[in-house]
Each structure stands twice: as C-alpha cells, then as structure tokens.
VOPAGU-2260 file (C-alpha; in pm, 1 decimal, decimal comma):
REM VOPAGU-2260
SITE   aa  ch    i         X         Y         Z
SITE  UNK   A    0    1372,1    3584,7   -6576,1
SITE  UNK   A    1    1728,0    3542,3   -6411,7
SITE  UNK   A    2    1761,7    3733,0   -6084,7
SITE  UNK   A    3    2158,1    3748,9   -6250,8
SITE  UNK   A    4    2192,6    3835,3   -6589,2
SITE  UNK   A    5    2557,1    3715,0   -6638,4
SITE  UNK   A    6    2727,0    3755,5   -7000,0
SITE  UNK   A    7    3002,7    3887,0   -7221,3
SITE  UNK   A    8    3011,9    4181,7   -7465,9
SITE  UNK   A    9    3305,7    4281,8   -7642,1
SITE  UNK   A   10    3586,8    4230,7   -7392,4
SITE  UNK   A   11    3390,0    4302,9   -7116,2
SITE  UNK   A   12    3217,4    4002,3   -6835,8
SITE  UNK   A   13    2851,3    4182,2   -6789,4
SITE  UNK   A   14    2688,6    4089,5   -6442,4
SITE  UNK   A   15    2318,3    4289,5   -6452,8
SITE  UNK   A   16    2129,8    4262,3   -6103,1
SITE  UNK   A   17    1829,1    4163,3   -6203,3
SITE  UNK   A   18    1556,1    4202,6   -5915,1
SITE  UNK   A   19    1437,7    4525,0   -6017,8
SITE  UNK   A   20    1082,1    4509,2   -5816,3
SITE  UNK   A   21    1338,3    4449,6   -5525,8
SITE  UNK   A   22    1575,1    4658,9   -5594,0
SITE  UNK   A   23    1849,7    4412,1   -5656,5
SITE  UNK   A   24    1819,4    4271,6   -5326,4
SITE  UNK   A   25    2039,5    4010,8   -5294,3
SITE  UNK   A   26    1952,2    3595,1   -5224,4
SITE  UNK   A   27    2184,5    3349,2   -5229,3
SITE  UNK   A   28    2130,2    3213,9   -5562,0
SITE  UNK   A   29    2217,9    3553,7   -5701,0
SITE  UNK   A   30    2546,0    3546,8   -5487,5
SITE  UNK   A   31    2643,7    3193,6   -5586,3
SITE  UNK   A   32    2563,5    3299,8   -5974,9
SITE  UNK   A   33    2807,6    3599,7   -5936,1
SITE  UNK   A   34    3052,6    3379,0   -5751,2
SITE  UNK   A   35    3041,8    3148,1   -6024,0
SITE  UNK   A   36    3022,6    3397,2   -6332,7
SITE  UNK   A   37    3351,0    3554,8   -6185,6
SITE  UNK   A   38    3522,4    3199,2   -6115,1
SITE  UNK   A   39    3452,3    3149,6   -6488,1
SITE  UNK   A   40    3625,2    3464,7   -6620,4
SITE  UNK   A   41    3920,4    3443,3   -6347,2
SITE  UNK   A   42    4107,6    3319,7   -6613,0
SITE  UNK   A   43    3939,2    3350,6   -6933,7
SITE  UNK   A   44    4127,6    3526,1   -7193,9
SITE  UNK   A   45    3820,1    3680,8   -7396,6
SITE  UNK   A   46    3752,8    3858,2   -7050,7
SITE  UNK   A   47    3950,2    4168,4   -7001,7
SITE  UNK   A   48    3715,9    4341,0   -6741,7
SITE  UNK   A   49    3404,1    4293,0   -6543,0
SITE  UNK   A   50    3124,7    4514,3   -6535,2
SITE  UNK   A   51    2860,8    4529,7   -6239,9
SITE  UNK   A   52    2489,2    4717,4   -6245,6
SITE  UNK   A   53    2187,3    4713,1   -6147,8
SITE  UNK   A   54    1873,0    4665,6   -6392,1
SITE  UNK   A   55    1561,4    4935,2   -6287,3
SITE  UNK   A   56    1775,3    5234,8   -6254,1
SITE  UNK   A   57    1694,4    5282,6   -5919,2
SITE  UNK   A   58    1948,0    5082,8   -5759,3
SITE  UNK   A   59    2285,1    4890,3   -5799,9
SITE  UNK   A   60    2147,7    4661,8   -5505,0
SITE  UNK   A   61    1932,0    4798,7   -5183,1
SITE  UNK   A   62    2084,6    4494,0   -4940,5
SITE  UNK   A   63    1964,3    4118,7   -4878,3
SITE  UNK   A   64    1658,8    3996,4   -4877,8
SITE  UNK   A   65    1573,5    4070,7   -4566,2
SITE  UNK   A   66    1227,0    3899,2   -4563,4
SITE  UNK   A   67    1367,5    3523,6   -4611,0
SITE  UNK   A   68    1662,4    3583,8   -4323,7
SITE  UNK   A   69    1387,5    3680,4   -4091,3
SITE  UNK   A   70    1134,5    3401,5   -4151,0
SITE  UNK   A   71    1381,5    3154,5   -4073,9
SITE  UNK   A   72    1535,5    3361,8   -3797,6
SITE  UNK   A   73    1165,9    3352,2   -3654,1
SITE  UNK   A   74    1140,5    3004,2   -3677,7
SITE  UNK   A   75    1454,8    2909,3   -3491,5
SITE  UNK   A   76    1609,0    2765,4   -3856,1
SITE  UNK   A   77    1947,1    2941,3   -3885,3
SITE  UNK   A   78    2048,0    2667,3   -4179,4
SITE  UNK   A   79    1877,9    2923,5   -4460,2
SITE  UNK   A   80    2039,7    3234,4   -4318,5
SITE  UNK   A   81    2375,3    3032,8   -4215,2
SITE  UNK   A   82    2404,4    2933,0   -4616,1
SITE  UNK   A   83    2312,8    3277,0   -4737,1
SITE  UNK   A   84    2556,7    3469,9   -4555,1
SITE  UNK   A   85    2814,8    3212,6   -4655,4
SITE  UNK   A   86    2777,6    3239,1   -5007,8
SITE  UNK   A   87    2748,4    3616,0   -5014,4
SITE  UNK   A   88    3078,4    3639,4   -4804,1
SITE  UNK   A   89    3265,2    3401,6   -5056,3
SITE  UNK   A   90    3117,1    3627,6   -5287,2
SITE  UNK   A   91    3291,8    3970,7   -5171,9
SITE  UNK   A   92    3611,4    3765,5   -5076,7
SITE  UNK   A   93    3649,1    3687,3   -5459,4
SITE  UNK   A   94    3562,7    4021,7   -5584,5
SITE  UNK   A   95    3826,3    4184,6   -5384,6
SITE  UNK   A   96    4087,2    3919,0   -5510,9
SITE  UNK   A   97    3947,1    3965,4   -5870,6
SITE  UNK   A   98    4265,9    3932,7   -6085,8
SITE  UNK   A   99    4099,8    4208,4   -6371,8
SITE  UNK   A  100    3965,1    4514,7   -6335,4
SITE  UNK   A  101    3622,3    4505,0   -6151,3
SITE  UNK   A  102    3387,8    4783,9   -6209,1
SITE  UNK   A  103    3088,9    4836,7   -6054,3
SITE  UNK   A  104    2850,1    5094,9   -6132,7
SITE  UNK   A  105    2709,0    5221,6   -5822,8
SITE  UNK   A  106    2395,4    5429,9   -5904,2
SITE  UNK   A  107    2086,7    5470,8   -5711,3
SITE  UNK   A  108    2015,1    5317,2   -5409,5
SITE  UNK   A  109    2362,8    5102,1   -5243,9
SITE  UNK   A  110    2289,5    4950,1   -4896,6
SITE  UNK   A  111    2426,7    4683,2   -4726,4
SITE  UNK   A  112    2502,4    4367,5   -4928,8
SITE  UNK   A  113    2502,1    4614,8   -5204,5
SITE  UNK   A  114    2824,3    4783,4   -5097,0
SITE  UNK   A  115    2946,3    4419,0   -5072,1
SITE  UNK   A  116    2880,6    4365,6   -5453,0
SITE  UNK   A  117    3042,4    4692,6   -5535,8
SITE  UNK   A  118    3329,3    4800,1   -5275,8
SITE  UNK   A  119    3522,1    4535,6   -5259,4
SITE  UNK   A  120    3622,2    4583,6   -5632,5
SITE  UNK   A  121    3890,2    4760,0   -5770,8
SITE  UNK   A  122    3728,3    5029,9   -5961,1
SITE  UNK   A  123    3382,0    5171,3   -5811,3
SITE  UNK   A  124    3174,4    5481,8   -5969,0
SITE  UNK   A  125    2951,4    5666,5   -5819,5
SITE  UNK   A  126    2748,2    5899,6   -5959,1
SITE  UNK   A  127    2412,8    6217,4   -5883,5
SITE  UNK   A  128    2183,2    5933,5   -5789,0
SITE  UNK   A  129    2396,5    5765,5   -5563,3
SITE  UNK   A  130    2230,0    5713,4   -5232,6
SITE  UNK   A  131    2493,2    5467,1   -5001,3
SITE  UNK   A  132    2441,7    5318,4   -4666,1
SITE  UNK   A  133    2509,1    5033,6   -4412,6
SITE  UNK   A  134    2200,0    5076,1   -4171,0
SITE  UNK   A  135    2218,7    4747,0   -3996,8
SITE  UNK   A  136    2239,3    4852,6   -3641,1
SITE  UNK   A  137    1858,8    5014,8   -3698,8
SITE  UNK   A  138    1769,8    4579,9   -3722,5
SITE  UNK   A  139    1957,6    4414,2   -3474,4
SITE  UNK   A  140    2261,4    4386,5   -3713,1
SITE  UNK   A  141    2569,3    4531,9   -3795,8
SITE  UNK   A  142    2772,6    4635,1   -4113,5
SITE  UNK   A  143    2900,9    4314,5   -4268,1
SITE  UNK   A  144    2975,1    4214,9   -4617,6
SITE  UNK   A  145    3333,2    4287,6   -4526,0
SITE  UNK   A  146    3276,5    4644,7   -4390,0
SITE  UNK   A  147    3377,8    4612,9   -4062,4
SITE  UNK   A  148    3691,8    4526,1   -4312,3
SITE  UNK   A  149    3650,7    4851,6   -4478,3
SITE  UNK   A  150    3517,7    5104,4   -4210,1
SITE  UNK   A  151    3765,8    5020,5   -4033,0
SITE  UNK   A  152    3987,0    5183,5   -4259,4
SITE  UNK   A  153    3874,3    5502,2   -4279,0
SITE  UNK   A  154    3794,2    5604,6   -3889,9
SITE  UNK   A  155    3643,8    5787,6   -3743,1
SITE  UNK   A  156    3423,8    5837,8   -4071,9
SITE  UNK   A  157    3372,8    5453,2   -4084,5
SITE  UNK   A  158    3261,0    5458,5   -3721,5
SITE  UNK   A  159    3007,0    5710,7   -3788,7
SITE  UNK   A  160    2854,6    5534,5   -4077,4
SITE  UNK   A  161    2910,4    5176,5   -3933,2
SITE  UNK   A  162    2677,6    5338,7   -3583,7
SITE  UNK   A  163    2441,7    5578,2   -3712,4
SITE  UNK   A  164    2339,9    5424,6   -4034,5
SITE  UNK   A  165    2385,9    5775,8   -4237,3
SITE  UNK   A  166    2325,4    5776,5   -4569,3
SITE  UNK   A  167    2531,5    5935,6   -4815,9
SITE  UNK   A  168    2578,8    6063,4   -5189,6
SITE  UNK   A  169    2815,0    6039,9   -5452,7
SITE  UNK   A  170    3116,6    6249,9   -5285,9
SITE  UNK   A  171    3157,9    6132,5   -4923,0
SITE  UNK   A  172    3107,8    5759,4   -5074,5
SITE  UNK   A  173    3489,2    5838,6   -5230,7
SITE  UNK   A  174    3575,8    5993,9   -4870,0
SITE  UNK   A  175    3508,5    5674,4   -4686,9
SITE  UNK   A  176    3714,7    5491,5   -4977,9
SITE  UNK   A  177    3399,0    5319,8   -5061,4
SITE  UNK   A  178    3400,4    5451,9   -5413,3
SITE  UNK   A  179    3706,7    5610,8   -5678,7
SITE  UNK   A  180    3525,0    5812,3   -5931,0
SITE  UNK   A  181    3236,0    6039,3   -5987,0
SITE  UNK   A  182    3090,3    5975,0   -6338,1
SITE  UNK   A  183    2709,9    6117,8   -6434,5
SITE  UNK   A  184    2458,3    5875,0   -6469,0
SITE  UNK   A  185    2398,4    6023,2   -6794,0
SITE  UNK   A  186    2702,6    5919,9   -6909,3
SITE  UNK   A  187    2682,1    5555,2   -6810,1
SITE  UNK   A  188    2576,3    5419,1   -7093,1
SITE  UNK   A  189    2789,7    5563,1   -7345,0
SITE  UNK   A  190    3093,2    5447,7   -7083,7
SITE  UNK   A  191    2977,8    5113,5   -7065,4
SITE  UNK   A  192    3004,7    5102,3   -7484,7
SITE  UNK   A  193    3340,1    5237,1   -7432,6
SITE  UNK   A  194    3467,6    4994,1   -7180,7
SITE  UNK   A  195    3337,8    4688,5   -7313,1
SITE  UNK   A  196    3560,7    4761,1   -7630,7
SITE  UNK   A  197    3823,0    4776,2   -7441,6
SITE  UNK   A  198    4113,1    4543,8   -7547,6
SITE  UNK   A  199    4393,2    4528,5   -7204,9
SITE  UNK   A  200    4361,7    4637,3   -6818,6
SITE  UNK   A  201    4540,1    4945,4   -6907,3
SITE  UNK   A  202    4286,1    5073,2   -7183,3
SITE  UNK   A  203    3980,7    5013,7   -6961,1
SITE  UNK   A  204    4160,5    5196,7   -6650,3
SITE  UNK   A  205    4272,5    5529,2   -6889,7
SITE  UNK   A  206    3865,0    5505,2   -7021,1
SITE  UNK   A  207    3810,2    5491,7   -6624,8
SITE  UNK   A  208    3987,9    5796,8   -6588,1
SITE  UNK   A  209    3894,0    6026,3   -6903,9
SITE  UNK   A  210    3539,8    5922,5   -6781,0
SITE  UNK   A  211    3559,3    6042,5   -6450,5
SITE  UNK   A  212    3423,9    6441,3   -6360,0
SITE  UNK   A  213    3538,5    6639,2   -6038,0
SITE  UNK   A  214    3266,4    6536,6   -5765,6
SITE  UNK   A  215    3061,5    6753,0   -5554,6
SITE  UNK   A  216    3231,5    6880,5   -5238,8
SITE  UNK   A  217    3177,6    6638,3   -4929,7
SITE  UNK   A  218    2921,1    6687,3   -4704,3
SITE  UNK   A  219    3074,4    6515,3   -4418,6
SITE  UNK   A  220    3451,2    6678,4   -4502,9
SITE  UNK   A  221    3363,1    6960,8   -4294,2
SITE  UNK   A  222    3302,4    6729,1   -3932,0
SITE  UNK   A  223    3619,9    6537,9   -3937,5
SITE  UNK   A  224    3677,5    6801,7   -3583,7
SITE  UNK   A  225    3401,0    6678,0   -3395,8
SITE  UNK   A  226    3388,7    6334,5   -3556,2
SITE  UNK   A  227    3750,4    6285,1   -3405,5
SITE  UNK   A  228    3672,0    6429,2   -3108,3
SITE  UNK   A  229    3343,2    6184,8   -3013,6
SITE  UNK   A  230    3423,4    5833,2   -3223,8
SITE  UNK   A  231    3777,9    5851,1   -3039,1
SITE  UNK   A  232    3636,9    5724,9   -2705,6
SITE  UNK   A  233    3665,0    5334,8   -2624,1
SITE  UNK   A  234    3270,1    5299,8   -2492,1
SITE  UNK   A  235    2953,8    5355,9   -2684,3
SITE  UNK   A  236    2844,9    5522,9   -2373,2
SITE  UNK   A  237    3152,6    5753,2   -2368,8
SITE  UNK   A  238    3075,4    5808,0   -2765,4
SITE  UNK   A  239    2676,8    5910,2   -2709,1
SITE  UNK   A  240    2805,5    6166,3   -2453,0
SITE  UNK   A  241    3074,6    6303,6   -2633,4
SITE  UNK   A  242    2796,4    6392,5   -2928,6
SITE  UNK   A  243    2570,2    6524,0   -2704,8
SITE  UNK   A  244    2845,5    6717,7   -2501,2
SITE  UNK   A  245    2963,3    6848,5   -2807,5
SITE  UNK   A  246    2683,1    7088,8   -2897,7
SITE  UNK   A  247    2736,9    7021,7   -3266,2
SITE  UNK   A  248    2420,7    7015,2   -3481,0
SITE  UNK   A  249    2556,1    6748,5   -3670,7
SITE  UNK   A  250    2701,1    6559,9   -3358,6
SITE  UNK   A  251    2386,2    6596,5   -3169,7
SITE  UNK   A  252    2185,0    6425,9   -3486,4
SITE  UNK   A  253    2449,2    6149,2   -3457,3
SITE  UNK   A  254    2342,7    6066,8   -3108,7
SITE  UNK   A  255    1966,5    6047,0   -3208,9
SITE  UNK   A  256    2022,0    5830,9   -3455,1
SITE  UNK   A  257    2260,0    5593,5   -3206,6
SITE  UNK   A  258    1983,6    5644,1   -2931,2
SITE  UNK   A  259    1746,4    5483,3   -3140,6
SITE  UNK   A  260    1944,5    5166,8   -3280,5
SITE  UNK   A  261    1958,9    4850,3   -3108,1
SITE  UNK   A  262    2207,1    4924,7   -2846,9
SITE  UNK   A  263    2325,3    4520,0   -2875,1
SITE  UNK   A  264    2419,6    4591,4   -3237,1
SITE  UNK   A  265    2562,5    4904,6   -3141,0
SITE  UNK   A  266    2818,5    4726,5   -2888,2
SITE  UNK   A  267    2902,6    4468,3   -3106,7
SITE  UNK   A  268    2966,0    4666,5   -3391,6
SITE  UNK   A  269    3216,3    4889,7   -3205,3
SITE  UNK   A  270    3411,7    4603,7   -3112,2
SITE  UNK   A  271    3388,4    4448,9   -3495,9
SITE  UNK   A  272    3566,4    4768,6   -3631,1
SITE  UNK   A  273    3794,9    4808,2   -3361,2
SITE  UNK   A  274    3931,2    4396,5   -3422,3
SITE  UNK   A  275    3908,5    4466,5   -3781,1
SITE  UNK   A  276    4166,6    4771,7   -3732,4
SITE  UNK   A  277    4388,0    4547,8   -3673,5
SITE  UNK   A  278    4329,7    4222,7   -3876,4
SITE  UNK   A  279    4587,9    4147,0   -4136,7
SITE  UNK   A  280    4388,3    4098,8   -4416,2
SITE  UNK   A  281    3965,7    4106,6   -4548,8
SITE  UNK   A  282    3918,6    3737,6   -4494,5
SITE  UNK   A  283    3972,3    3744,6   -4161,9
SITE  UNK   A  284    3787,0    4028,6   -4090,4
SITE  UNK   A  285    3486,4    3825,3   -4360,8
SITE  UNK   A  286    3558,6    3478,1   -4138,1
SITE  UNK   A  287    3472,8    3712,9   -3797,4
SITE  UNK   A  288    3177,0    3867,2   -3976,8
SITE  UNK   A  289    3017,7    3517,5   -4037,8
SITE  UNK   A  290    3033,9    3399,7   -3656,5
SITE  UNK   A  291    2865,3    3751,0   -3572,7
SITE  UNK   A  292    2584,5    3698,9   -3868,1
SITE  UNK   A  293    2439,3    3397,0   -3767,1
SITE  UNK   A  294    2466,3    3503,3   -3371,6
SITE  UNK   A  295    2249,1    3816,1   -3474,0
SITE  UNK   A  296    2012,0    3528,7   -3601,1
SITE  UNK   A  297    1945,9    3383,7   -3234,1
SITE  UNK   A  298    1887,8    3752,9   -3147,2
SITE  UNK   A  299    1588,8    3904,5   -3019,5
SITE  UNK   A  300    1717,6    4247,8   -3155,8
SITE  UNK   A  301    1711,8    4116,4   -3572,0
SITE  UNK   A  302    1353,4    3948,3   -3553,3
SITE  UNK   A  303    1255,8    4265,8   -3394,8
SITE  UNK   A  304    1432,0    4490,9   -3566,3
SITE  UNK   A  305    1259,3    4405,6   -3918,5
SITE  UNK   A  306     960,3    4293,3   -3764,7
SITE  UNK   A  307     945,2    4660,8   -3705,0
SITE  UNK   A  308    1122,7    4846,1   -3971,6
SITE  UNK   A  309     977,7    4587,1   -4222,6
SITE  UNK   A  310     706,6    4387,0   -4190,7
SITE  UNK   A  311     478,2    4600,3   -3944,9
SITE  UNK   A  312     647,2    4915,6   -4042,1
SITE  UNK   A  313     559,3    5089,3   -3721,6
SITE  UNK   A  314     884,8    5210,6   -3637,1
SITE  UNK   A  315     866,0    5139,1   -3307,5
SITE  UNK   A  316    1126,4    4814,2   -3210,6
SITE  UNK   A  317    1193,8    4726,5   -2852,6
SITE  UNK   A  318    1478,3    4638,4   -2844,2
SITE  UNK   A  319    1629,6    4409,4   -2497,0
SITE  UNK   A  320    1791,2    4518,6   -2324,8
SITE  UNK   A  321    1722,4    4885,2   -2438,7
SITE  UNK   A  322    1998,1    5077,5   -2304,6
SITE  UNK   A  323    2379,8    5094,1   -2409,3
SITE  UNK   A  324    2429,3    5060,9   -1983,6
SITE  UNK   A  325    2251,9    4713,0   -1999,5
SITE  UNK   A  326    2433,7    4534,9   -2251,9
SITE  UNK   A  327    2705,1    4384,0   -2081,0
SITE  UNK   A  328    3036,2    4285,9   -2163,9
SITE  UNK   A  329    2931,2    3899,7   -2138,7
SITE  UNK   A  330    2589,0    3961,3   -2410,1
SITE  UNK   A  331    2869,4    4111,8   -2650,2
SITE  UNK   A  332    3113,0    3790,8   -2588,3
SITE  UNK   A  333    2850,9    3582,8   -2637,0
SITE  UNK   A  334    2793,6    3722,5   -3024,2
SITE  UNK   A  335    3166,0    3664,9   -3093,2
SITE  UNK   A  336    3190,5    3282,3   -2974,7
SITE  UNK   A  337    2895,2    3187,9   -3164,3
C-alpha cells in the first residue's frame, strides 16, 4: 500500500494521504512523493487542479512522524531528521508557488506538518470535523512547516496559537487565514466529482465558491481585546503576566497552557514569529525554520518532550531549564546559529 496515493481523474491531480492507522502522519518519503507528484503536474496540460485529502476520514494529516525524529534525535543522529525536515520544507515551498489551483480538503484532525500540506495552498476547506493545531511548543518544538511564515501574519491570533498550542475548528481556522471556505463534510464527495470535471482555473474556483456555506461564528473573534492587550508585550515573561493580570477566563487558560510548555520552545518561538513579521517572502522564513528544526534535535526539551507526551505518555516532561526566567538570551542564540 502507498503511504501517497498520487493520480489523475478527470482534470483534476488526486494526492490521497494514505497512512490512515497514523493518521496521515507525514515521513519523508510521503513528502518527496508529493513534491514529486506536483513537479509532474507543474506543467502538465491534462492537470487543471490539484486535489489534497486524507484517506480514514479522521484526518487530512495529524503532523510528522514523530516516533522516527525522536529515535534518531535520541541517538545523537540528526542525518534522518536533518533529511526529513528538508524534504517536507521543499514540500510546502512548492505548494505555495503551485502555478494551479491547490485544494486541500482539510477535515478531521490538521496538526502540524498537516497545516504544511494544506495552508500553504491556494484554496483550503474546512469543514464540522475540522480539528486544527500547531502544538509544538508542548515537545520541545515550535510551529514550523512555514508557520512562523503564516502566524506571523495574522498577530496577535498567530501568537496565541503559535504559544499555547490551542486547537481550533472550522471557523477560527479561516480567522487565522489558515483556511478560505467552510464546506460540510457531507458534501465532500459530491464536490470532489464536481471539481475533478472541471475544465479551466476559473470553473474549479466558481465550483469553490457555489460550494462553500456561511461558517459557524468564531470562537476566538470575541478575545481579539485581551489577545491584543497580552501578545503585544516584547518578553514571554511580560506575555505570561499580562494573561494572568488580565483576569480573563480565556487569558488566564492561555497562561496555563504557556506555563506548562517547554519554556526553550516558548522563547524561540516568539522570536521566530517576530523575524518572520518582517521577512520578505515564505522561503526565507522556511530557510530560518530549517536551522531552528535540526537545533531542536540537539535539544534536551524535544527528546523529552515526546518521550513524555508520546512514548511514556505520562504527561509529566521536565523540561531544562524549566522557567521562562532561566532561558537566557545566549540558549535562544544558540538555536538560531545552528
């Protein structure tokens, strides 16, 4: 069985995730294959679109495979993890320069190198089941995949999901400009049909938008106040006070959730979103994201961080150092040389 199921029907390029028992989780052969599926139809005239899903129903694509990155992380080899998070950046560099319209069907679960496979392209569904998230900072990581590229764009909501990990549906997915239209998952299949009998760029985009149904209201609409009050501070220290000083329910479960990450991955996220502000373009944001990647691989913080969320399951990391006030200026530095 292909972990990519990569094909063409009608006018449509098909690219099926195909780890169900994983829930898509990504490896690197599945990122080359997509690379290389998408390098095939760049210019291929039978290909008017691309379509993206995930096979299971329960996911578009739940991250990377978290398992191999930290048995080689554990064992001091950082070629494995090195390779993999250099083919899945090429990857999400050549979806977002896809010269056809890319759409990616992002239903169920959608965490971490899943928003990678889905984001980046230029039309992006959501739907009832969506459940999106970047919770790297819980395992000594931080948001990559090019979303320090694309959190950065929308702060202070970026911030908030970059730190605390929060996972949201359908509607706030399309507030954080992670996602353009709310379809039902009911509907998919009858959309796909449609779509893949589509003959130019401009029939698939008007079957885009005939498909598309208002989406719930946003959850998180309703804390842009506090949210701009708190995230606007330069410090993580400054930001955990501000939530906590702010007496907001939802501020106050902010901070929890911060208090509990690894307060290394905290820093250096913080300073990843705040460069990627003002980078000119996602590559550059993608080419600072790789550097950072394979430094969280010499980290104490990533081994322990799955060891604890994943392979032990206790829930319990310890993280060093293991406050915000102990992670100095330097230990951040040291992530961004390399």
């Amino acid at each position: 069985m292909e972990e990519v199921e990569t094909r063409i029907e009608g006018h449509a390029g098909r690219i099926t995730l195909n780890r169900p028992q994983a829930l898509n989780a990504l490896t690197q052969k599945m990122c080359e294959a997509i690379d290389a599926a998408l390098a095939g139809w760049a210019d291929d005239p039978a290909v008017v679109l691309v379509i993206v899903d995930g096979a299971g129903g329960r996911a578009l694509c739940a991250g990377g495979d978290i398992r191999v990155l930290y048995n080689a992380a554990r064992a001091g080899d950082l070629r494995v993890p090195a390779a993999f998070f250099a083919a899945e950046y090429r990857m999400n560099a050549r979806i977002a320069a896809f010269p056809k319209p890319y759409v990616a069907f992002m239903d169920g679960v959608v965490m971490g190198g899943g928003v990678g496979v889905s984001a980046h392209g230029s039309h992006r569904l959501v739907t009832e089941r969506t459940m999106l998230a970047m919770p790297e900072t819980g395992i000594g990581l931080f948001p990559d995949v090019g979303a320090t590229w694309l959190l950065s764009r929308k702060l202070p909501l970026g911030l908030h999901l970059a730190l605390t990990g929060a996972r949201i549906g359908a509607a706030d997915a399309i507030l954080a400009g992670l996602a353009d239209y709310y379809v039902s998952s009911a509907a998919l299949p009858d959309l796909i049909t449609r779509l893949c009998a589509c003959e130019t760029k401009a029939a698939a985009a008007a079957c885009l938008d005939a498909a598309a149904e208002p989406p719930p209201p946003a959850a998180l609409g309703a804390d842009r106040a506090w949210m701009d009050d708190c995230y606007r501070h330069s410090t993580l220290e400054l930001i955990r006070d501000a939530l906590h000083a702010s007496g907001h329910p939802a501020a106050l479960a902010a901070a929890a959730e911060i208090s509990a990450r690894s307060p290394s991955s905290l820093k250096v996220t913080l300073r990843a979103l705040r460069e990627a502000e003002a980078m000119r373009d996602l590559d550059q944001a993608l080419a600072q994201e790789l550097v950072l990647a394979v430094s969280c691989m010499r980290s104490h913080d990533f081994v322990e961080g799955v060891r604890a969320a994943v392979i032990d399951k206790d829930r319990a990391p310890r993280w060093k150092p293991d406050t915000l006030e102990c992670v100095s200026e330097e230990i951040v530095a040291s992530y961004f040389a390399g």
